[in-house]
N, C-alpha and C positions, 0 to 999 in steps of 0.2 A: 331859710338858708340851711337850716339843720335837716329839714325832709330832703331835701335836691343830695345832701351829703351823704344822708342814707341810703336815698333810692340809687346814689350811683356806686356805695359799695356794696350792693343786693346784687345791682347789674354786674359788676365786676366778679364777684363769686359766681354768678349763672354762668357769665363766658367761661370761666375756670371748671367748671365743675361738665360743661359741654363739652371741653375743648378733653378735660380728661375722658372723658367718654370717649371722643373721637378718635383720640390716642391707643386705646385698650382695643375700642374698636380693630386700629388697623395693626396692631398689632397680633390681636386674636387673629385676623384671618390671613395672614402672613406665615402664622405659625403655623396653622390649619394646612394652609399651602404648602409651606416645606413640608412634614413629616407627610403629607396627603405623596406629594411627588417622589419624598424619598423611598418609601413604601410602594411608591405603582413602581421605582426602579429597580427597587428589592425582590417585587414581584417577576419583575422582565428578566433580571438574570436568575434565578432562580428554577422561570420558566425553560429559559435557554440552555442552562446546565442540562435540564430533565431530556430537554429535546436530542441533544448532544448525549445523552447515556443511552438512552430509546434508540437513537443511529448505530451506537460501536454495540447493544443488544443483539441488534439486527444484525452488524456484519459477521456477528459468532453465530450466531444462528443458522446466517445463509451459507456462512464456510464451512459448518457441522453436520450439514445435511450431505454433503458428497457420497460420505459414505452408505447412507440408507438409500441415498436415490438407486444407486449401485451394488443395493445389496441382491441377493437372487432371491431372496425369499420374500420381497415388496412388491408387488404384480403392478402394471402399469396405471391400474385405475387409485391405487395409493399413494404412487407415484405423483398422477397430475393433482389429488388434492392435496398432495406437501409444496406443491409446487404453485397453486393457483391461491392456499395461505398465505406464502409468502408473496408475494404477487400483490395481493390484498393489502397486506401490513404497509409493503414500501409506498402503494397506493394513497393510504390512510395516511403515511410520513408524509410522501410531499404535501396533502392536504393542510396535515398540521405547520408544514412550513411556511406554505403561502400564506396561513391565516397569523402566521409569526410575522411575514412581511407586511400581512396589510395591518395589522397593531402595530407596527413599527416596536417588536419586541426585541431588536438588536438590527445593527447596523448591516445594509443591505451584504456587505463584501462576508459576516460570518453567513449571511442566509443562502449566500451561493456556493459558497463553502460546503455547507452540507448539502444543498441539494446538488450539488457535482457529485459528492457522497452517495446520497443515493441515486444515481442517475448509473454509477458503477454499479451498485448493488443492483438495479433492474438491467442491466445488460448481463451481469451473471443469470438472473435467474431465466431472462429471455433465451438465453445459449440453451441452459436446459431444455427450456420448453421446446424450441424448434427441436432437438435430440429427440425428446419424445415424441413429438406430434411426428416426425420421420418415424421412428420406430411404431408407433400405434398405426400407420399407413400399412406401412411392413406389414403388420402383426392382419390387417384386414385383407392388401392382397392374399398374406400364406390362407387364412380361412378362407379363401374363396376359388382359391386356386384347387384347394384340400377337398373342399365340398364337391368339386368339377371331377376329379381327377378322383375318387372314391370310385369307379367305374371301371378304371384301368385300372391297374395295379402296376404295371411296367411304368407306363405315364406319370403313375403318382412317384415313383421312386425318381423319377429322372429329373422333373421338373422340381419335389421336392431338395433334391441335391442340387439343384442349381440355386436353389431361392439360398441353402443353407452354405453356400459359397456366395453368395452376394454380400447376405446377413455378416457371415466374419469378416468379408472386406471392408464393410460400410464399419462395423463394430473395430477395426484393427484401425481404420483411416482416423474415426473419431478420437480410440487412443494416443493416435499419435501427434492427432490437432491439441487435442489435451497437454501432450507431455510436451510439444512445443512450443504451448501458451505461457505453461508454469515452467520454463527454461531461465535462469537469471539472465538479467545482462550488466553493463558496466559501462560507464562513459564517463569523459572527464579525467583521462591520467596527468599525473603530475609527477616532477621528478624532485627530491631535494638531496644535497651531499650535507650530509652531517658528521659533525666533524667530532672528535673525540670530548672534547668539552659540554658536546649537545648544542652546537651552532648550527643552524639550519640554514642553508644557501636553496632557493629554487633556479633550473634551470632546463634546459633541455640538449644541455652542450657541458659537458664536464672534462678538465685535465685527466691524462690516465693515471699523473703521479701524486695529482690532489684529492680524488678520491677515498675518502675514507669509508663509510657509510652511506650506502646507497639506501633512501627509502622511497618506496611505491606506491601512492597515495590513488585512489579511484572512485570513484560513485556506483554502489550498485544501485538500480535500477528499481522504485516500487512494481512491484508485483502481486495483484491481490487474489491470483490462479497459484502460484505454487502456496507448497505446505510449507509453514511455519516450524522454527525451530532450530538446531545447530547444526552449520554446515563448514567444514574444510576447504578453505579456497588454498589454491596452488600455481605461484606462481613460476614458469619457466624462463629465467633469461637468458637470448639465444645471442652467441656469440656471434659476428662477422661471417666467419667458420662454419657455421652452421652447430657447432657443439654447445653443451649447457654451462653456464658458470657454475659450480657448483662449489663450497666449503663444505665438507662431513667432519673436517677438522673441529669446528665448532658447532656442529647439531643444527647446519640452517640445512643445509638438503638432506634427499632421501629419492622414494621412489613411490609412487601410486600407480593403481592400475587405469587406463583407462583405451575404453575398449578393446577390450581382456589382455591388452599388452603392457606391460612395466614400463612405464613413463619416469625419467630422472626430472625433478623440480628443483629448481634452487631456493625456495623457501614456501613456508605454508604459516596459514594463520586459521584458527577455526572462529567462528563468526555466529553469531547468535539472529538469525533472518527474521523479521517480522513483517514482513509484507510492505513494508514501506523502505523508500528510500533511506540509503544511510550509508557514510564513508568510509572507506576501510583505508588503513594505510599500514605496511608491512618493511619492516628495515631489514635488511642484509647489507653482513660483511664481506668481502671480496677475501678468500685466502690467500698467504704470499705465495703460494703456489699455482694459484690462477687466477693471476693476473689479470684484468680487462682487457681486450682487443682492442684497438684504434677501430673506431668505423664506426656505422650505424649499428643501433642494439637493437633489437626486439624485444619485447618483453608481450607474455601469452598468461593469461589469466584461467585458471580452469576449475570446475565444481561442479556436483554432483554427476560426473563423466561428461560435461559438456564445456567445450572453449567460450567464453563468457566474454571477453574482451579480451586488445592487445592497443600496447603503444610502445611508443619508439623513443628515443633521445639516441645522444653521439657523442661516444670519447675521443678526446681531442690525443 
């Protein structure tokens, strides 16, 4: 009776002493497991910051080059290897992107996210390269027309001047595709009367007599073609009448030039532009001395000489 008593508290520690085993066990590999998984997610954002710095690299890079492409002293064959680098690199990014998507190193909507990113970035540097490869066409017909025409001399002059009236047209067109691309715009006006307290009413229909503060709220436009940096917007509110609202009484208007004639604006605001979208909103006070018009208003948005947007509301 005494052995059977023995052998079953022998037994009872074996189970105890397995069982703790098999506890530590599943706890060791548990543990294993978190820090294994927190650490592959430590590594995934980590990775995805890097990727995300390598993109906005790239986009100062590709927006820094303008000016060397455009320098006179860079000959076209320098030209295309600044251009066929970069070319490469954004190449190599989406590479790195897709091998981001198939690790599942962030969630597909960031991974679209930049590659729409660069997807911009290679349609800048595409624009270049068709520029160039037009101009290097150019640059082969003049040599060959040049070589031909080395026999005449009348001929060479005649035809030369023609090529060099094509050349400024093609070179003035492209300027001005350029200075149209990097044009701001504006969408999205909004109106609110604000009241001397700083209540904010939005509408698009105002009392003439309730009117305190008018402010002009709007969306400018991402743009990754104009230059970066600070710009003057100006806005004109145009009366029924046709004339500008204007207060000089309290320093909201003035005058700017544009297209070389002195424009009256009823307020301006200057704006810090970074290529990506962002809201501006500009308050003006009406003086007692001009008064709003009853009717439909205009309101005309204007910067860097160009009209940018306009919208409407109506005093009642």
């Amino acid at each position: 009776m005494a052995t059977t008593t023995q052998n079953s508290k022998t037994t009872s520690r074996a189970i105890l002493v397995i069982a703790s085993i098999l506890v530590l066990s599943a706890l060791g590999y548990f543990s294993v497991k978190y820090f294994s998984e927190k650490n592959a997610s430590q590594q995934k954002d980590t990775r995805l910051s890097e990727l995300s710095q390598e993109i906005v690299q790239l986009e100062d890079e590709i927006f820094n080059f303008k000016n060397e492409l455009e320098s006179k002293d860079m000959d076209l064959a320098s030209q295309r290897m600044l251009l066929d680098e970069k070319d490469q690199a954004l190449k190599q990014m989406a590479a790195q992107l897709e091998t981001a998507r198939s690790q599942e190193l962030a969630r597909s909507r960031e991974i679209r996210n930049m590659e729409n990113r660069i997807k911009e970035l290679q349609s800048v540097v595409s624009n270049y390269q068709e520029r160039l490869a037009f101009l290097e066409q150019q640059n082969q017909v003049l040599a060959g027309q040049v070589d031909s025409l080395v026999e005449n001399e009348t001929q060479l002059k005649s035809q030369f001047q023609t090529l060099q009236e094509e050349n400024n047209a093609t070179t003035e067109q492209l300027a001005q595709t350029v200075q149209l691309a990097s044009a701001l715009q504006t969408k999205d006006f909004v109106f609110f009367n604000v009241s001397k307290k700083g209540k904010e009413k939005q509408d698009v229909s105002f009392r003439r007599r309730g009117l305190e503060n008018l402010k002009i709220c709007f969306t400018i436009l991402e743009n990754l073609i104009a230059a970066p940096g600070q710009r003057r917007v100006y806005v004109v509110w145009e009366n029924p009448d046709g004339s500008t609202n204007t207060n000089f009484n309290d320093s909201f208007s003035g005058s700017f030039t544009l297209d070389g004639q002195k424009t009256t604006y009823t307020a301006s605001q200057a704006i810090e532009f970074n290529r990506r979208s962002q809201d501006v909103c500009i308050t003006y006070t009406p003086s007692d001395e001009n008064k709003p018009q009853k009717g439909n208003q205009a309101i005309y948005v204007y910067a860097d000489n160009e009209l940018i947007g306009q919208g409407n509301f109506t005093i009642k």
